[in-house]
C-alpha positions in Angstrom: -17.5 -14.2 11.1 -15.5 -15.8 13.9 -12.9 -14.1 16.6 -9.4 -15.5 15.3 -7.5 -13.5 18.2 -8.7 -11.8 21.0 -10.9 -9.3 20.0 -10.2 -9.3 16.3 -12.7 -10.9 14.0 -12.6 -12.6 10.1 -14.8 -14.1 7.6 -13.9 -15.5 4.3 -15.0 -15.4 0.5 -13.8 -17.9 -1.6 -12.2 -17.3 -5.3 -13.1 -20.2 -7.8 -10.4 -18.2 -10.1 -7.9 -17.7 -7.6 -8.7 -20.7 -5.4 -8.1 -19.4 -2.5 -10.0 -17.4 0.6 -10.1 -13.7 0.4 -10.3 -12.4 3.9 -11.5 -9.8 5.9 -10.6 -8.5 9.3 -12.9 -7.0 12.0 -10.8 -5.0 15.3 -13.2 -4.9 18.1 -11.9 -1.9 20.4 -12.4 -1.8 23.7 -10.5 1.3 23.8 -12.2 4.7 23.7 -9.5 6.5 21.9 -9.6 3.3 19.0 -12.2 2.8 16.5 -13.5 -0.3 15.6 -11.6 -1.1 12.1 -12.4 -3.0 9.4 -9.2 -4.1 7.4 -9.9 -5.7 3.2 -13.4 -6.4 3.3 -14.5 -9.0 1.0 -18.3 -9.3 0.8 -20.1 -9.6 4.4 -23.6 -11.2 4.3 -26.2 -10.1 7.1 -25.4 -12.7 9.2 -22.1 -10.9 9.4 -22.9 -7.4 9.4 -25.8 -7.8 12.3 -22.9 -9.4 14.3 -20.6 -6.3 13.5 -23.5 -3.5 14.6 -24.2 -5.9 18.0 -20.1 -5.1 18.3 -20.1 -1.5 17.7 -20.4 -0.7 13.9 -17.3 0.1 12.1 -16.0 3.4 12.2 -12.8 3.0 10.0 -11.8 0.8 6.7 -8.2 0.3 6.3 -7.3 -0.9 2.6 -3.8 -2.2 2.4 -3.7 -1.8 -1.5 -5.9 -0.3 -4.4 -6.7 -4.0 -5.9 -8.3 -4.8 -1.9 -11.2 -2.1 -2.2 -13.4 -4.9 -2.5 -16.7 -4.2 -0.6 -15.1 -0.9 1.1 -17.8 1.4 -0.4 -20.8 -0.8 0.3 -19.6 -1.1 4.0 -18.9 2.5 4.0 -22.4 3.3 3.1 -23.8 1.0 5.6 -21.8 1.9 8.9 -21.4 5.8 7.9 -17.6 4.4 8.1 -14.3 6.6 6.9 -11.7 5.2 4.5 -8.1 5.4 4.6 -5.9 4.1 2.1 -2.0 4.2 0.7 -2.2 8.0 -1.4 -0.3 6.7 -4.0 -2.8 3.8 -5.1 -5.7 6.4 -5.3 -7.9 7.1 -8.1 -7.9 10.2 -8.6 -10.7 9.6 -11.2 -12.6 7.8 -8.7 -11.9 8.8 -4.9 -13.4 6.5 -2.3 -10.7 7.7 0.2 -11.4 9.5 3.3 -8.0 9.6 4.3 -4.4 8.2 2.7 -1.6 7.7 4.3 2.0 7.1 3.6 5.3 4.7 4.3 5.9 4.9 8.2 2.9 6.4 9.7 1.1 5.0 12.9 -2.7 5.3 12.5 -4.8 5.9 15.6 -1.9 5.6 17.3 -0.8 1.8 17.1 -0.6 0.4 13.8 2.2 1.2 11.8 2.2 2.0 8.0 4.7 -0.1 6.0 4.9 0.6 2.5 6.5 -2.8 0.6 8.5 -1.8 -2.8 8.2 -3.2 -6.2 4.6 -5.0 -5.3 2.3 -5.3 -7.4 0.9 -1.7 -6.7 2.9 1.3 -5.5 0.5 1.9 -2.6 0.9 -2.0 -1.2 1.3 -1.4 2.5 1.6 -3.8 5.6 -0.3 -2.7 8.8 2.1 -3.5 11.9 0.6 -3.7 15.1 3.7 -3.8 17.4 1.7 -4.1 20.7 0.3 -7.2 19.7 2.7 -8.5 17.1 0.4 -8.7 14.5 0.7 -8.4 10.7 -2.0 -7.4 8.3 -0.8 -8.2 5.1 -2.9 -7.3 1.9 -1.2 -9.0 -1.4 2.8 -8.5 -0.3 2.7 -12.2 0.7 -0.1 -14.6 0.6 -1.0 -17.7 3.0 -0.5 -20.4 0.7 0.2 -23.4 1.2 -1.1 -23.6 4.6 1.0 -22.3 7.2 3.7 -21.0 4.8 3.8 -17.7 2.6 4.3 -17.3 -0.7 4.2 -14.7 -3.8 1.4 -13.7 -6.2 1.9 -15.5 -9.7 4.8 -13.8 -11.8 2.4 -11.8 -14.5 1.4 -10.0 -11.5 4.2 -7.9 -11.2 6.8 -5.8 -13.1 9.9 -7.5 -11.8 9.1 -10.4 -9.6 12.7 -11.0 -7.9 12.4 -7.0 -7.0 9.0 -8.2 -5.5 10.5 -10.4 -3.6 13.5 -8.5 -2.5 10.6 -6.2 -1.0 9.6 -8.3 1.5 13.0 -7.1 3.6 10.9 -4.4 4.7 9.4 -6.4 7.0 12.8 -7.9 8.3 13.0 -6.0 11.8 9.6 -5.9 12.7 8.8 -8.0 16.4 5.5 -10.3 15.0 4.1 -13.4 16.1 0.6 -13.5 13.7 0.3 -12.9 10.2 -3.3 -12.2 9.3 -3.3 -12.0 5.5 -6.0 -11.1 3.4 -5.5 -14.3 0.8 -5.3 -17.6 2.1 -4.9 -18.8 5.0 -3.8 -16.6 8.2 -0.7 -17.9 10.3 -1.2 -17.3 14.1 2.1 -17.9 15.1 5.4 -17.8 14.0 4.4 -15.9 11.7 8.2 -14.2 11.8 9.7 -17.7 10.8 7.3 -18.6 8.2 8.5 -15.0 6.4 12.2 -15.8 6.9 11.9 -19.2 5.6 10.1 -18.0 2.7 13.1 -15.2 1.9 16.2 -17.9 2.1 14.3 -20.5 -0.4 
């Protein structure tokens, strides 16, 4: 796990059948009133997780979609964290969620809730953090190739020019980084890389 920005950490696992990094990210607050947060955790190895308790724990997980659960229950256990996921992509067979949220909510009281249409789940949300001008995406876009963004492959969704007439959401939101939870993160101009990506 290494600090990508200032106070925000990520660690990799990489897919043989996707080829391509899945992605955690780690908020270190500094801020009494914010939690430490854990966004799409892919598998953390102790190396990891000792470096997370020496930074506080984690008392929040933040899934951005219901296919990004990944290791959210193990960590859970571990750090006696809370989950909070989009309420339409929960199980309601299985419940892992703590808390769900909906399209245009601000969670502990600077990241915005942006729910993307016609993804490949109902519940696929972008977390906007305005402040900083950061976007957490989960599988809305992906970092691939390298410093550009692109869609999942077609069979993943329903209607995949709907998919991409989606993205629009994101058209007047003020962001600089993407940090996305497949492939590689863009750390600035991020904003461009989306547009350029929407006029192809």
């Amino acid at each position: 796990m290494y600090e990508i920005l200032k106070d925000i950490y990520t660690w990799s696992i990489y897919s043989e059948e996707n080829r391509i990094n899945f992605n955690g990210y780690f908020i270190y607050s500094r801020n009494s009133t914010l939690p430490n947060i854990v966004i799409d955790p892919p598998f953390l190895n102790n190396t990891d997780l000792e470096q997370i308790e020496s930074l506080g724990s984690v008392q929040h997980i933040l899934i951005t979609n219901r296919n990004h659960i990944r290791w959210s229950t193990k960590l859970k256990e571990k750090c006696n964290a809370k989950i909070s996921m989009n309420f339409l992509d929960e199980n309601k067979q299985n419940r892992i969620g703590d808390n769900y949220y909906t399209h245009d909510e601000l969670l502990f009281d600077c990241i915005k809730t942006i729910v993307v249409p016609d993804n490949k789940s109902p519940g696929e949300t972008a977390l906007f953090w305005e402040e900083r001008k950061i976007l957490f995406l989960g599988d809305a876009l992906i970092g691939k190739p390298s410093g550009a963004v692109s869609l999942l492959p077609p069979d993943k969704y329903l209607n995949i020019e709907k998919a991409k007439n989606g993205i629009h959401v994101l058209d007047k939101l003020n962001f600089e980084s993407i940090l996305l939870a497949d492939g590689d993160p863009i750390l600035s101009n991020g904003k461009e890389a989306i547009n350029k990506f929407l006029i192809n």
